[in-house]
N, C-alpha and C positions, 0 to 999 in steps of 0.2 A: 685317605686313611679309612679303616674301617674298626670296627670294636668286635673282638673275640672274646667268647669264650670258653674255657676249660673247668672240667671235674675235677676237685682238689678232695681226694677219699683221704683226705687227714681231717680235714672242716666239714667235708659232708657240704659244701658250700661249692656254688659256681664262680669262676674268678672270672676279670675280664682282662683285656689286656690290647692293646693299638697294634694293627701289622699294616703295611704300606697295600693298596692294591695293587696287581698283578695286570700288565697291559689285557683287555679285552676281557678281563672278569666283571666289567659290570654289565656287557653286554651279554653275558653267559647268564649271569645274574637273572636278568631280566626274562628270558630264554625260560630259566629255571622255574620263574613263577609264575609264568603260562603255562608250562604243563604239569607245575605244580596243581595249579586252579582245577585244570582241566579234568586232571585226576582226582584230585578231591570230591568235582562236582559228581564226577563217577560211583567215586565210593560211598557219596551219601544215598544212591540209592539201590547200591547193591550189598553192599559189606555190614556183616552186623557184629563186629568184632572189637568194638570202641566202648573207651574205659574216660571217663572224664579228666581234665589234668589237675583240676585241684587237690585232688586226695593227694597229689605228691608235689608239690610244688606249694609254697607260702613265701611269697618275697624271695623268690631265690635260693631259698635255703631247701633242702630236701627234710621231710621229714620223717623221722625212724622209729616206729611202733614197735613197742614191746612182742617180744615173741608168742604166738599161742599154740602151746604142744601137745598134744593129747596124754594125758596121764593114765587112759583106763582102755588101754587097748587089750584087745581080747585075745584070753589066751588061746592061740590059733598054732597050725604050722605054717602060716600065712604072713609073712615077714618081707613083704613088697609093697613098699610106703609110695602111693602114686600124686604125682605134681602138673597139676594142668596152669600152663601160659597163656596167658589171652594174647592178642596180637596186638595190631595198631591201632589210637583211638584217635578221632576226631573230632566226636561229637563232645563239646564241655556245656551244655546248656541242660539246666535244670531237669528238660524231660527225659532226659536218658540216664541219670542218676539212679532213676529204680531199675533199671537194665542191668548196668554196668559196674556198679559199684563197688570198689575192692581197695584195700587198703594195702602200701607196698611192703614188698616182702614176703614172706610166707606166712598166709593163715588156715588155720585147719575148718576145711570149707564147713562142717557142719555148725559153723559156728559164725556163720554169716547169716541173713538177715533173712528168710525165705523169700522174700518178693523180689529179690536179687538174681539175673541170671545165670551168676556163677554160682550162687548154691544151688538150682535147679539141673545144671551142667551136673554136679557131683552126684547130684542125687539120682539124677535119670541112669549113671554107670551105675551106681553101687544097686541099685533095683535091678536093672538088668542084669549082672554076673555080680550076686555078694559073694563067689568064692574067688573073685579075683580082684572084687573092690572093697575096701573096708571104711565104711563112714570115719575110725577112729585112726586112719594111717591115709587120708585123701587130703592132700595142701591143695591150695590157691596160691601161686606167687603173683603177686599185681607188683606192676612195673610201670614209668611215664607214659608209655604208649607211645612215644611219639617218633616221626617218620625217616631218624635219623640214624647211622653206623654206629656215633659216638654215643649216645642215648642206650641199644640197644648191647654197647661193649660194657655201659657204667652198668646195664639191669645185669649183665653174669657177672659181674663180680659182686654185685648183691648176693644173687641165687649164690654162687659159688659159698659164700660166706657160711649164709644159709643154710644149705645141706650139710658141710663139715660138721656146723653147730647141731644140726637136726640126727646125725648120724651118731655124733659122740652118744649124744641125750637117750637115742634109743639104745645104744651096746650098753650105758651103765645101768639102765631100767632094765634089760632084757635079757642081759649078756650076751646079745649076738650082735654080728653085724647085719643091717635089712641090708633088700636089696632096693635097688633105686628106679621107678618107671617115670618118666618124662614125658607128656603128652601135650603137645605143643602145636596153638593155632594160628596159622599166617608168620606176621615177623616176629613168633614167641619163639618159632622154630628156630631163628636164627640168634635169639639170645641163648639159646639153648647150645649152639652149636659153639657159640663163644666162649663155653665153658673150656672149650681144649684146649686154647690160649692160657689158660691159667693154673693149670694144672700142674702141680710142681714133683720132681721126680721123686721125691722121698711123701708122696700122698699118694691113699691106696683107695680112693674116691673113683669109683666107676658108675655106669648107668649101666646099668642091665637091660633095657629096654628104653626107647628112644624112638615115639612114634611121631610123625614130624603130618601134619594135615596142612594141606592147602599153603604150604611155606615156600616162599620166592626163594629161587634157586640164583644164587648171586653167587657172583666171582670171586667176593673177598672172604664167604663163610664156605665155600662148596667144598672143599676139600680138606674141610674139617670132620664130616662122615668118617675120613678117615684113619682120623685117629682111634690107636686102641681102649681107651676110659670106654665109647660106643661098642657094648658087647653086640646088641640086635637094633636094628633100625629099619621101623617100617615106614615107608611113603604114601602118603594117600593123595593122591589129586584128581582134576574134574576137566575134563574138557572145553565146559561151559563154563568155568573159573576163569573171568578175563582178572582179577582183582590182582592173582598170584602172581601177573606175571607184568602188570603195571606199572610197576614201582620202577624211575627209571633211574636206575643205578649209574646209567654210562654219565650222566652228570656231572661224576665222580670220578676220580679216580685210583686204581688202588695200587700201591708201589708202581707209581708211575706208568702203569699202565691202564689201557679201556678197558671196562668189564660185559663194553656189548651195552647198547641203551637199555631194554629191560633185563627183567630176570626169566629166568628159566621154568620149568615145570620139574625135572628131573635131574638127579646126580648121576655121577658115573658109575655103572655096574662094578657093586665088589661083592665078596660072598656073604657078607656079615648084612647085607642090604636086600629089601625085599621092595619094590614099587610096586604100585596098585591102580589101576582107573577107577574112580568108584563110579557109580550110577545106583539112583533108588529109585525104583520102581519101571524099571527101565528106561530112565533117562538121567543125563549129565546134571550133575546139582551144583549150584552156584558158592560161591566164596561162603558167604555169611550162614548156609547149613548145613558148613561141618560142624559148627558150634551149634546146631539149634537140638534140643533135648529129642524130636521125633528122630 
């Protein structure tokens, strides 16, 4: 026997529950947690994309912070509210708390803490192009971080929530509708992509913009790119990025079939889709600075 468990989004609570084990699952098990380690031991010394787990977890219960939404946004013709994901987190010890810090949900990053990397992230775009960032319309959504499908399916329905609520808020302030930019790092990409799973046909919820950095190309999200809510999607990856393509998804399986042990670098060419190799300074740059403010 083993102990499961599942997201109950009525309680906001994890539930458990006994299921019989499956001949030769504990030996896959085991399998799992070797190159689980292996990988881990990896990412600690390359990935700098880790959000600690206590900000979202207390005894099992998820916890739901009040929303914070900017009231004094400037009157602009600049009506493009942008949302940065952090990826997976690993690191939950004390020193990475000034790093990492972010509480889940969406919060409007100028209202984070300075010594925090994600207020430095927002702060480093809106200095570089304020006509196309605006301190008073730039979210943070922090999510568990953690290195899982189910994990990363409960963070879009969060987000999902989230922006409906964030969208109403700006049309009855504004009377328009914004438009929506998604900038998404490592597995933020793929909470991001989850959004197309929930999308329901009488909601007029699109992304205008959808840039996906350094995000594992898996089997179960990949051709989700394809849905129409993704007006423009742009790809950034690194060839020196071993982190991207790490994560070993064939573990898993998705509707009963393999998804390929790791993930990918790239999706399938469509027209609404644009890839990219980056290199700075003439050279391939690693997982953890796509996130770094240089």
């Amino acid at each position: 026997m083993r102990i499961c468990r599942f997201f109950d989004p009525d309680s906001y609570r994890l539930q458990y529950c006994r299921q019989a084990r499956k001949p030769g699952e504990a030996r896959m098990k085991t399998i799992f947690k070797f190159l689980n380690s292996v990988c881990l031991l990896y990412l600690l010394l390359l990935s700098g994309c880790f959000i600690p787990s206590r900000y979202f977890m207390r005894k099992n219960v998820f916890i739901v912070q009040p929303r914070t939404y900017s009231t004094t946004f400037a009157q602009s013709d600049n009506h493009t509210i942008t949302i940065w994901l952090h990826g997976t987190r690993l690191f939950t010890r004390p020193l990475y708390k000034r790093h990492f810090q972010c509480k889940p949900g969406l919060t409007l990053a100028k209202t984070i803490d300075e010594q925090y990397k994600l207020y430095n992230i927002a702060h480093t775009l809106v200095n570089a192009d304020p006509q196309r960032f605006d301190h008073e319309k730039f979210y943070i959504f922090g999510w568990s971080g953690k290195l899982c499908f189910l994990e990363r399916e409960y963070a879009a329905d969060k987000l999902y929530e989230d922006l409906r609520a964030l969208i109403q808020f700006y049309e009855e302030t504004h009377k328009i509708k914004p438009k929506i930019r998604l900038i998404a790092h490592s597995h933020g990409g793929n909470v991001a992509l989850n959004l197309a799973n929930l999308k329901q046909e009488d909601d007029n919820l699109e992304i205008e913009e959808l840039i996906l950095m350094a995000c594992p190309v898996q089997g179960k999200t990949k051709n989700l790119v394809q849905h129409p809510m993704f007006k423009k999607i742009y790809v950034l990856y690194s060839a020196l990025d071993i982190v991207q393509i790490l994560d070993p998804q064939g573990m898993y399986k998705h509707k009963g079939k393999s998804c390929g042990l790791f993930s990918k670098r790239q999706f399938l060419h469509q027209e609404n889709l644009a890839q990219m190799k980056v290199k700075l300074n003439r050279r391939a740059i690693m997982h953890s600075e796509f996130s770094h403010p240089p």
